[in-house]
DSSP file (Angstrom, degrees, kcal/mol; ACC not computed):
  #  RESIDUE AA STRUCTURE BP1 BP2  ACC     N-H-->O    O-->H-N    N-H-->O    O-->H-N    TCO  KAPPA ALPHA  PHI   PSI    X-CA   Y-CA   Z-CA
    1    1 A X              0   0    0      0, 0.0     2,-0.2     0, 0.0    45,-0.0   0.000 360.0 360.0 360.0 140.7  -40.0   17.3  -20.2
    2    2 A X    >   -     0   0    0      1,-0.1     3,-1.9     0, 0.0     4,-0.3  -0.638 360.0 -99.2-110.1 174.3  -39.1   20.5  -21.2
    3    3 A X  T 3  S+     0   0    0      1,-0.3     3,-0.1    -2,-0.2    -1,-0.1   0.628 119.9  63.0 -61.2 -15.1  -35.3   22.2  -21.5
    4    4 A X  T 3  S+     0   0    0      1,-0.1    -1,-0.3     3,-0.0     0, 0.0   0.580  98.2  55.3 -69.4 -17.4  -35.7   23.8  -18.2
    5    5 A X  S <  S+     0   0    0     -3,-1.9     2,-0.3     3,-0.0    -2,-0.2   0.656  80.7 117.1-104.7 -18.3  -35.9   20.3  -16.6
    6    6 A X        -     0   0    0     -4,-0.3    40,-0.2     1,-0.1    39,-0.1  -0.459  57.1-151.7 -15.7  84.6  -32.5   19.1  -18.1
    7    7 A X  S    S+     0   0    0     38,-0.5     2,-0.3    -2,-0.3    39,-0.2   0.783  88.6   1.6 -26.3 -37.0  -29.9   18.2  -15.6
    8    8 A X  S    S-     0   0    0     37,-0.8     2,-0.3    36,-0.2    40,-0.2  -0.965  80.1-127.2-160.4 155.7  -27.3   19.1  -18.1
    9    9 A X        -     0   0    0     75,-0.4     2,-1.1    -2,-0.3    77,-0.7  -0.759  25.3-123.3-112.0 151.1  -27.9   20.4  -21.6
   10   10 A X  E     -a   86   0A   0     -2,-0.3     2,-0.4    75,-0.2    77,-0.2  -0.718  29.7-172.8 -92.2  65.1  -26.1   18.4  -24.7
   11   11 A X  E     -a   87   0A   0     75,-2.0    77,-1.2    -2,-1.1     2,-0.6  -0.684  25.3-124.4 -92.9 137.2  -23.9   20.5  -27.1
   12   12 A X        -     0   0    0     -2,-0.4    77,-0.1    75,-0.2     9,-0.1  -0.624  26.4-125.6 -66.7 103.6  -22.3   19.5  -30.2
   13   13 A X        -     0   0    0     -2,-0.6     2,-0.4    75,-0.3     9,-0.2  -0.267  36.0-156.2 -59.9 143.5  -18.5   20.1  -30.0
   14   14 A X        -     0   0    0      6,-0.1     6,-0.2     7,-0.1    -1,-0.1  -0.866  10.4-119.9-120.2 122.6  -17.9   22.5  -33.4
   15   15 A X        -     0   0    0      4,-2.5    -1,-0.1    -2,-0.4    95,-0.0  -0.126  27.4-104.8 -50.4 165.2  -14.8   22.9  -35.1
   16   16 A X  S    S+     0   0    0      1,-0.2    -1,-0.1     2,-0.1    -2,-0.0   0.733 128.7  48.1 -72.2 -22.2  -12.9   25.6  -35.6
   17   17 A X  S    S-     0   0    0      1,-0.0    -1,-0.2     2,-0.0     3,-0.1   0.471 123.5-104.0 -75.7  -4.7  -14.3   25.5  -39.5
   18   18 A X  S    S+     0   0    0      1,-0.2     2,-0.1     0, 0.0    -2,-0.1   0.586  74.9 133.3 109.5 -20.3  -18.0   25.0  -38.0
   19   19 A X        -     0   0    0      4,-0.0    -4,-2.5     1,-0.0    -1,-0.2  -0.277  47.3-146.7 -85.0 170.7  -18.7   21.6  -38.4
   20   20 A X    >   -     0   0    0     -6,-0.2     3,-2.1     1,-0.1     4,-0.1  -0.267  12.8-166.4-130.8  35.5  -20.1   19.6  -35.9
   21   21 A X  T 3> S+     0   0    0      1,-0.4     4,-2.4     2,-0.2    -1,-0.1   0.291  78.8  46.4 -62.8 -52.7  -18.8   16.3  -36.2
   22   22 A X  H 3> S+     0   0    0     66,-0.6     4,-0.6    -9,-0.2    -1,-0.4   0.362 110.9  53.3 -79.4  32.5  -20.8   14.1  -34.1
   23   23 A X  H <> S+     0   0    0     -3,-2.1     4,-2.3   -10,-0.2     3,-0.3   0.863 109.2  50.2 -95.0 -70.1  -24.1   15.6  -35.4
   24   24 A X  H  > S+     0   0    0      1,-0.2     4,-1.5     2,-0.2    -2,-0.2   0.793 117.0  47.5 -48.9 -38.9  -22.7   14.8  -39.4
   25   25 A X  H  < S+     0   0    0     -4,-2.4     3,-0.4     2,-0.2    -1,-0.2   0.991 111.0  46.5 -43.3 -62.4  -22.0   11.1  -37.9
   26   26 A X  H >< S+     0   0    0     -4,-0.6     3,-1.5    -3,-0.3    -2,-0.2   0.751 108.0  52.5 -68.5 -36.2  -24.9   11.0  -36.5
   27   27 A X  H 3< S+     0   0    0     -4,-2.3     2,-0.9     1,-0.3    -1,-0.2   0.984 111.4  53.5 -42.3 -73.4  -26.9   12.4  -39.9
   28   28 A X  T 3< S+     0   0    0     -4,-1.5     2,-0.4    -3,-0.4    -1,-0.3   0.195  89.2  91.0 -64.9   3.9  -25.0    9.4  -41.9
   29   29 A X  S <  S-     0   0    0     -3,-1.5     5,-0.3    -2,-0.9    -4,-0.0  -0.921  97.6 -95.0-120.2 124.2  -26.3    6.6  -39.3
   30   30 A X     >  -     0   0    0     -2,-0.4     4,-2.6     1,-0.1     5,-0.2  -0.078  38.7-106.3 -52.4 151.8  -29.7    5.0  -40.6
   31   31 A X  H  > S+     0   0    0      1,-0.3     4,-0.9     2,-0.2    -1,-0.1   0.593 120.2  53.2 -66.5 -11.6  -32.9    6.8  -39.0
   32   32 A X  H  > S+     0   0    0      2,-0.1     4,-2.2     3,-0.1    -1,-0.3   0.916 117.6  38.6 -64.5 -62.7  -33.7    3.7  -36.6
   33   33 A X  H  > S+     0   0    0      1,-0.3     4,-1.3     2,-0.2     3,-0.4   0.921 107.1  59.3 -62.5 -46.3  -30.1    3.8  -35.3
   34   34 A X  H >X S+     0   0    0     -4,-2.6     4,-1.6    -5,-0.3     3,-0.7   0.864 110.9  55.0 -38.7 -58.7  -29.7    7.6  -35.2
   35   35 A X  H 3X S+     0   0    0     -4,-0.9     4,-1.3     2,-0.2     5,-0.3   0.793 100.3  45.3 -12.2 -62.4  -32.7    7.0  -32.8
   36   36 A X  H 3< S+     0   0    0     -4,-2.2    -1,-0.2    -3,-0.4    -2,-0.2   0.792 118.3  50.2 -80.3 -22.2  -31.8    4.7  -30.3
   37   37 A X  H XX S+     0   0    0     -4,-1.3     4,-2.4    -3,-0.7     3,-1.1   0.913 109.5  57.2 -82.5 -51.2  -28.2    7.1  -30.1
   38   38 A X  H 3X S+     0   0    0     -4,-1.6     4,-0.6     1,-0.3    -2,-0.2   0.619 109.2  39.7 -61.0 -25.5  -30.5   10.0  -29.9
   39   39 A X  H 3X S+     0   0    0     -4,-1.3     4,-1.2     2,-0.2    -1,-0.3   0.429 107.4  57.2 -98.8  -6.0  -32.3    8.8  -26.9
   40   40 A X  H <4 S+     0   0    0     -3,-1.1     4,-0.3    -5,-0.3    -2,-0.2   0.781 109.1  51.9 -84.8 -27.8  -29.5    7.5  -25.1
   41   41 A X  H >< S+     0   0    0     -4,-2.4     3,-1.5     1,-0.2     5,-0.3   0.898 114.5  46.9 -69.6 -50.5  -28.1   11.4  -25.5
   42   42 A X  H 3X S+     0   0    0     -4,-0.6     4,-1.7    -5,-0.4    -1,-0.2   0.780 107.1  49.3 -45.3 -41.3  -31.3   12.3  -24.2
   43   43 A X  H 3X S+     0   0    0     -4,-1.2     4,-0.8     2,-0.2    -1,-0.3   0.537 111.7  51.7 -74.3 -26.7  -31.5    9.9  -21.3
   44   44 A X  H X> S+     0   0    0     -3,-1.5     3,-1.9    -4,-0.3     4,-1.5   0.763 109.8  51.7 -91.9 -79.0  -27.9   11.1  -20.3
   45   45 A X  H 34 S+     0   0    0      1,-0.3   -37,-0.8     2,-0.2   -38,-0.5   0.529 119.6  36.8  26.1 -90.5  -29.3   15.1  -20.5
   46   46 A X  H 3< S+     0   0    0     -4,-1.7   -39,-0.3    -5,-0.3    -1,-0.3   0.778 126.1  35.8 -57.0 -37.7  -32.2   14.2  -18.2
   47   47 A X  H << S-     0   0    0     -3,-1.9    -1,-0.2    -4,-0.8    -2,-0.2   0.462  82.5-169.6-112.6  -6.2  -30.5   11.8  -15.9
   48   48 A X     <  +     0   0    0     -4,-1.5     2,-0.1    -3,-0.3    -4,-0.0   0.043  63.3  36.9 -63.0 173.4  -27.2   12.7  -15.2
   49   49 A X  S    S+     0   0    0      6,-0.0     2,-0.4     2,-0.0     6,-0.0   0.654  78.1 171.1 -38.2 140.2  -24.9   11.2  -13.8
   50   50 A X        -     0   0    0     -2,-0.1     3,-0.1     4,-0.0    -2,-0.1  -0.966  10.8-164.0-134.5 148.0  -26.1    8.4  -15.3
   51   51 A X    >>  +     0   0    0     -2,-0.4     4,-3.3     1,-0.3     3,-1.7  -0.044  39.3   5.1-108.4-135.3  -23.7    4.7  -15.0
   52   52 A X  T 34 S+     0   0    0      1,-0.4    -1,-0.3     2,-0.2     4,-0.0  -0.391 115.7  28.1 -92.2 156.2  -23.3    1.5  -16.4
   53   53 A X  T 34 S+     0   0    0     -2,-0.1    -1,-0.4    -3,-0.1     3,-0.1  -0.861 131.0  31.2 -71.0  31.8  -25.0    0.4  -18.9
   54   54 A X  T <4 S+     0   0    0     -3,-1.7    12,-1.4     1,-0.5     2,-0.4   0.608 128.0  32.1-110.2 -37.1  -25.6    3.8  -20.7
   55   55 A X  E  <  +B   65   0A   0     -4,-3.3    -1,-0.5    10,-0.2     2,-0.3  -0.928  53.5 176.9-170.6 132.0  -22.8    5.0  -19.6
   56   56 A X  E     -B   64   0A   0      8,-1.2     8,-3.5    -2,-0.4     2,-0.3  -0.897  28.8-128.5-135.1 126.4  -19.3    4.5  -18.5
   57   57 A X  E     -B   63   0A   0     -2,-0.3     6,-0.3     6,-0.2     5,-0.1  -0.618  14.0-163.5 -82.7 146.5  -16.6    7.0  -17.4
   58   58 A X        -     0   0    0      4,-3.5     5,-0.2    -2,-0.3     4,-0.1   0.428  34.4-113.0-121.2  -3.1  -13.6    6.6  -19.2
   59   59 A X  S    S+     0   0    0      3,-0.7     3,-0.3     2,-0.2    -1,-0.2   0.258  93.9  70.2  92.9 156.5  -11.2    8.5  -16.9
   60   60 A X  S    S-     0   0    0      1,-0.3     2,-3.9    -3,-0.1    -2,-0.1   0.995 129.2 -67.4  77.9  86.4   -9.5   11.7  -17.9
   61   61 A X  S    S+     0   0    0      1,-0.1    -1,-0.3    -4,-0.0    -2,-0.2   0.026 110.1 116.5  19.1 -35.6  -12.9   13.7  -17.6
   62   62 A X        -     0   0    0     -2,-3.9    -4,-3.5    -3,-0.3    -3,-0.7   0.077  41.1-178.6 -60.5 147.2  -14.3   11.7  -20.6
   63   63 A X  E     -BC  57  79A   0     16,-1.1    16,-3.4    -6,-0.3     2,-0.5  -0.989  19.1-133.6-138.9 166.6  -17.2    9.3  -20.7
   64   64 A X  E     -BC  56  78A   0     -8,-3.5    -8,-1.2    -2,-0.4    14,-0.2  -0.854  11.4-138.8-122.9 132.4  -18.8    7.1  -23.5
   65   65 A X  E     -B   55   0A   0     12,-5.8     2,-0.4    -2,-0.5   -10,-0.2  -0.639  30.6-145.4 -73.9 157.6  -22.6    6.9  -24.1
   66   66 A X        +     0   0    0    -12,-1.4     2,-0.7    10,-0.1    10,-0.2  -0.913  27.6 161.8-129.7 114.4  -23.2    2.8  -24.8
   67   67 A X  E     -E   75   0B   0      8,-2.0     8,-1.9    -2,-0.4     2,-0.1  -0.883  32.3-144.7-125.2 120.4  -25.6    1.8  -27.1
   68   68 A X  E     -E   74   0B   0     -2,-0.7     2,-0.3     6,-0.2     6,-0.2  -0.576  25.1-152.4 -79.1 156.0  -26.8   -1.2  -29.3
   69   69 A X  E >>  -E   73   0B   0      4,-3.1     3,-1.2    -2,-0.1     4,-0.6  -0.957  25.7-110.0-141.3 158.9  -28.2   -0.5  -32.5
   70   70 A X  T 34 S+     0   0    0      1,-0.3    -1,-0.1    -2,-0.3     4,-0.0   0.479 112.6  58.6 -78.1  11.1  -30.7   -2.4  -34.6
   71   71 A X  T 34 S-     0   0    0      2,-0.0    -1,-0.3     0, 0.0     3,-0.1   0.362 123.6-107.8 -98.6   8.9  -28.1   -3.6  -37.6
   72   72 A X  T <4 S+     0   0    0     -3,-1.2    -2,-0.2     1,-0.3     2,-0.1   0.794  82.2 126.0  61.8  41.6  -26.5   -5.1  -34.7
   73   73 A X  E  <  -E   69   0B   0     -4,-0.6    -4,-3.1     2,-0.0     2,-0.3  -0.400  53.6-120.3-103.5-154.1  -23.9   -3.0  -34.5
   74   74 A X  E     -E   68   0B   0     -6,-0.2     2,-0.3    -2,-0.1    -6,-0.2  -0.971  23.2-167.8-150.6 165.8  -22.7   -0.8  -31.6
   75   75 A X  E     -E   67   0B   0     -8,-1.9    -8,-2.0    -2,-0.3     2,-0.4  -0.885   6.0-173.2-131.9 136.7  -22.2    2.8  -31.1
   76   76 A X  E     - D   0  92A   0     16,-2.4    16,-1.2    -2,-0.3     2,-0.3  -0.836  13.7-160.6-178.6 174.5  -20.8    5.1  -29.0
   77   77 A X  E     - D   0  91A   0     -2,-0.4   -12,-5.8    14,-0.2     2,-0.6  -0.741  20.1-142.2-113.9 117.3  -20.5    8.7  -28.3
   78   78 A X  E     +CD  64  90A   0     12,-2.9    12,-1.2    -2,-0.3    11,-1.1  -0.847  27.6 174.2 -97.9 138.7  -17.6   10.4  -26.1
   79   79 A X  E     -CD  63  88A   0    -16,-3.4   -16,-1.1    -2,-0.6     2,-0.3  -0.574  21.3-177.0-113.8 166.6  -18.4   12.9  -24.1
   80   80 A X  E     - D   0  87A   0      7,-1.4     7,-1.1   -18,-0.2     2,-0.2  -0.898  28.6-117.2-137.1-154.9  -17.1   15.3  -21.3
   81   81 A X  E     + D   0  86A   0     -2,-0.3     2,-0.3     5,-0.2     3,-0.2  -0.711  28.2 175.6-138.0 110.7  -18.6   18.1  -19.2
   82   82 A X  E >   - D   0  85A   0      3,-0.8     3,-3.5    -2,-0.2    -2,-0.1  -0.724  68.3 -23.7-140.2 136.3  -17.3   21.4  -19.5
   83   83 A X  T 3  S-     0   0    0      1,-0.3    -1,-0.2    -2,-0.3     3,-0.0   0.785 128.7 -40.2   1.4  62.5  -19.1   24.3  -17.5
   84   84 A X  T 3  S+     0   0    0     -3,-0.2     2,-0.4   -76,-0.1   -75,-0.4   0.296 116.2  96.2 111.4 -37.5  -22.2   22.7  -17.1
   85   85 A X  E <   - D   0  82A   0     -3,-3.5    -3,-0.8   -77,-0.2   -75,-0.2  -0.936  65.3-123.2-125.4 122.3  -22.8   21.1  -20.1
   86   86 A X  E     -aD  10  81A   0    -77,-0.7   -75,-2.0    -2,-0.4     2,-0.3   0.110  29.1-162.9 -48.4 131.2  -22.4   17.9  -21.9
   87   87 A X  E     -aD  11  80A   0     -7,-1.1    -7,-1.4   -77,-0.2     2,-1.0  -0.942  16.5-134.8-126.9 121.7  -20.4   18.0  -25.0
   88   88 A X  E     + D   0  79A   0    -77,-1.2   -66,-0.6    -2,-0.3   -75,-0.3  -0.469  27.6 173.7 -59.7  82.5  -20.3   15.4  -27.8
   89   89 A X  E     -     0   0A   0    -11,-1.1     2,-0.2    -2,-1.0   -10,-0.2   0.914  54.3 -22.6 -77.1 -32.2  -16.9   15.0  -28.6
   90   90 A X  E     - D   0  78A   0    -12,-1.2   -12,-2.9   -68,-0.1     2,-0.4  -0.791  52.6-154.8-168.4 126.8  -16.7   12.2  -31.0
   91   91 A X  E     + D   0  77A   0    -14,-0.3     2,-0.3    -2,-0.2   -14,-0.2  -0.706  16.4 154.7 -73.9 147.3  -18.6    9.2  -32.3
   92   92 A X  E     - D   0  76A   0    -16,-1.2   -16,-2.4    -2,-0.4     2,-1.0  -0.995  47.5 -99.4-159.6 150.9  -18.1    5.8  -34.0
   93   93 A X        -     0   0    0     -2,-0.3     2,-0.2   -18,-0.2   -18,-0.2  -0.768  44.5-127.1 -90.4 116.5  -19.2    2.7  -34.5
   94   94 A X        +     0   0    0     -2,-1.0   -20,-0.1     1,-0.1     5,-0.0  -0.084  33.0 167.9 -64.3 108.7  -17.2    0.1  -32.0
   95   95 A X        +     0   0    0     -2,-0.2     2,-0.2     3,-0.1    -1,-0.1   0.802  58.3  50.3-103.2  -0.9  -15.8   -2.7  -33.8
   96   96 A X  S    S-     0   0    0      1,-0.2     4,-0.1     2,-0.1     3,-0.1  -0.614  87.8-102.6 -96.3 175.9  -13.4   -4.2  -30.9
   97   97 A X  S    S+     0   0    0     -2,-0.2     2,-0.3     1,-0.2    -1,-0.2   0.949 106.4  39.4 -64.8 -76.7  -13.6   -5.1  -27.3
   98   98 A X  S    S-     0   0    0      1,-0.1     3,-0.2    -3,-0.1    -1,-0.2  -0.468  99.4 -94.6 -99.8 144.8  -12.0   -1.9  -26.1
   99   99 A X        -     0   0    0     -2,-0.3     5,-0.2     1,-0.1    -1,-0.1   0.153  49.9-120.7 -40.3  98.4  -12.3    1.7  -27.4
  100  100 A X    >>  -     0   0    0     -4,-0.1     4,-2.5    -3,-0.1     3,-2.0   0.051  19.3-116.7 -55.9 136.8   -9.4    1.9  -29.8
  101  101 A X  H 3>>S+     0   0    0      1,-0.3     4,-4.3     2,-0.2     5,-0.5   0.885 110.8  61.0 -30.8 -59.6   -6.7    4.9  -28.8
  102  102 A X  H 345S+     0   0    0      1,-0.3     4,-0.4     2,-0.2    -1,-0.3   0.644 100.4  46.4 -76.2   3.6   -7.3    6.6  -31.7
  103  103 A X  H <>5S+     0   0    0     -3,-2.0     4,-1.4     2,-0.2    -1,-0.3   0.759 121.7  42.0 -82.7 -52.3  -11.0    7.4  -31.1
  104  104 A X  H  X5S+     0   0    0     -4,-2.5     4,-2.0    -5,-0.2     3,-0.4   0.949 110.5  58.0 -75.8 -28.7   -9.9    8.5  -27.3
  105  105 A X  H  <5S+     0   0    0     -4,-4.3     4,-0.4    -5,-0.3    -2,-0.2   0.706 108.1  46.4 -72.4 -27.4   -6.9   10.2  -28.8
  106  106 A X  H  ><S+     0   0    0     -5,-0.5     4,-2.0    -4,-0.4    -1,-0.2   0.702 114.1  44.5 -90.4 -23.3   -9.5   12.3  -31.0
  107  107 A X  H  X S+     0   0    0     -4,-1.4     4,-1.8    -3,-0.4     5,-0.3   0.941 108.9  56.6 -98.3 -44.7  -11.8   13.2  -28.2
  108  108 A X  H  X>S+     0   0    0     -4,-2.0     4,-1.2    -5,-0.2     5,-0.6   0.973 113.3  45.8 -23.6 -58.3   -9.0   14.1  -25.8
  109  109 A X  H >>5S+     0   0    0     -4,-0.4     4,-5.0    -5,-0.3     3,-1.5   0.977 110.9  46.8 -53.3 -62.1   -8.0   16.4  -28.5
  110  110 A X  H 3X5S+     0   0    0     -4,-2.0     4,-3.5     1,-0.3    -2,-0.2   0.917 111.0  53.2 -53.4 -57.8  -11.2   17.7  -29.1
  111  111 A X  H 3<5S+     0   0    0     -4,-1.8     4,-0.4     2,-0.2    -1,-0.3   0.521 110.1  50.5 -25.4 -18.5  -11.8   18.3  -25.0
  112  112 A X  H <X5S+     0   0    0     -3,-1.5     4,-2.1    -4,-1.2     3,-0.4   0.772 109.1  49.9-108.0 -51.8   -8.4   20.2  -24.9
  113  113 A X  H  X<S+     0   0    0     -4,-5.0     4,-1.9    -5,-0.6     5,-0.4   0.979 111.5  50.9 -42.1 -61.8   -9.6   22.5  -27.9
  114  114 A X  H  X S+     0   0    0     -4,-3.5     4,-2.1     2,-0.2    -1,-0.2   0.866 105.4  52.4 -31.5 -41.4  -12.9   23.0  -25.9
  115  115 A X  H  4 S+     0   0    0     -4,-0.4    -1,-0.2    -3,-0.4    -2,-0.1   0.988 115.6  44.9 -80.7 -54.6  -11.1   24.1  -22.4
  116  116 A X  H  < S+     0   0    0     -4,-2.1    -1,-0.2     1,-0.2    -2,-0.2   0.914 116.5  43.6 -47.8 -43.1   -9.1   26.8  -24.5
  117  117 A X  H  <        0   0    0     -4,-1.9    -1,-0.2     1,-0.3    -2,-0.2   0.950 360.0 360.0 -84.7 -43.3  -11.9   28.0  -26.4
  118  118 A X     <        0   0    0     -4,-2.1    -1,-0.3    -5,-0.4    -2,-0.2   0.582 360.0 360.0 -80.1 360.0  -14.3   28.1  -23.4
């Protein structure tokens, strides 16, 4: 599949310094796991809307990619959609049942930076 074929294209929300934060998570995650997140971005790209299990809305525009990973952790990646395109607002690996505040509190944030800047 080529980029023209994309339902929605993927971008890495960027600081105001430049950084990219869930691209530097995702660098730091061993190259199996960085995989299996990397195709789950991909899958939502190609296939959105895409639901449960890949992917769960999370209410206030945001949704979370859901992935298992092979150290038997789990991962995931919040997202929104902002004129068109998918943006990676924040990654972690989940260590409780439900998505801990401050991990939604940080991509809420990061979505609100996005809508100004964009």
């Amino acid at each position: 599949m080529t980029d023209a074929e994309k339902r929605v294209p993927l971008v890495f929300f960027r600081t105001d310094a430049g950084s990219e934060p869930v691209r530097e998570w995702l660098l730091e995650l061993p190259k199996a796991d960085r995989r299996i997140v990397g195709v789950g971005l991909k899958d939502l790209e190609f296939g959105w809307p895409i639901g449960m299990p890949l992917c769960r809305a999370l209410g206030g525009g945001l949704f979370e990619l859901r992935v298992s990973l092979r150290s038997r952790r789990i991962a995931r990646v919040i997202l929104c959609i902002h004129d068109g395109e998918l943006f990676a607002l924040h990654g972690f690996i989940k260590k409780t049942q439900t998505t801990p505040d401050g991990d939604l509190k940080l991509a809420r944030s990061r979505k609100g930076q996005l809508e100004k800047t964009r």
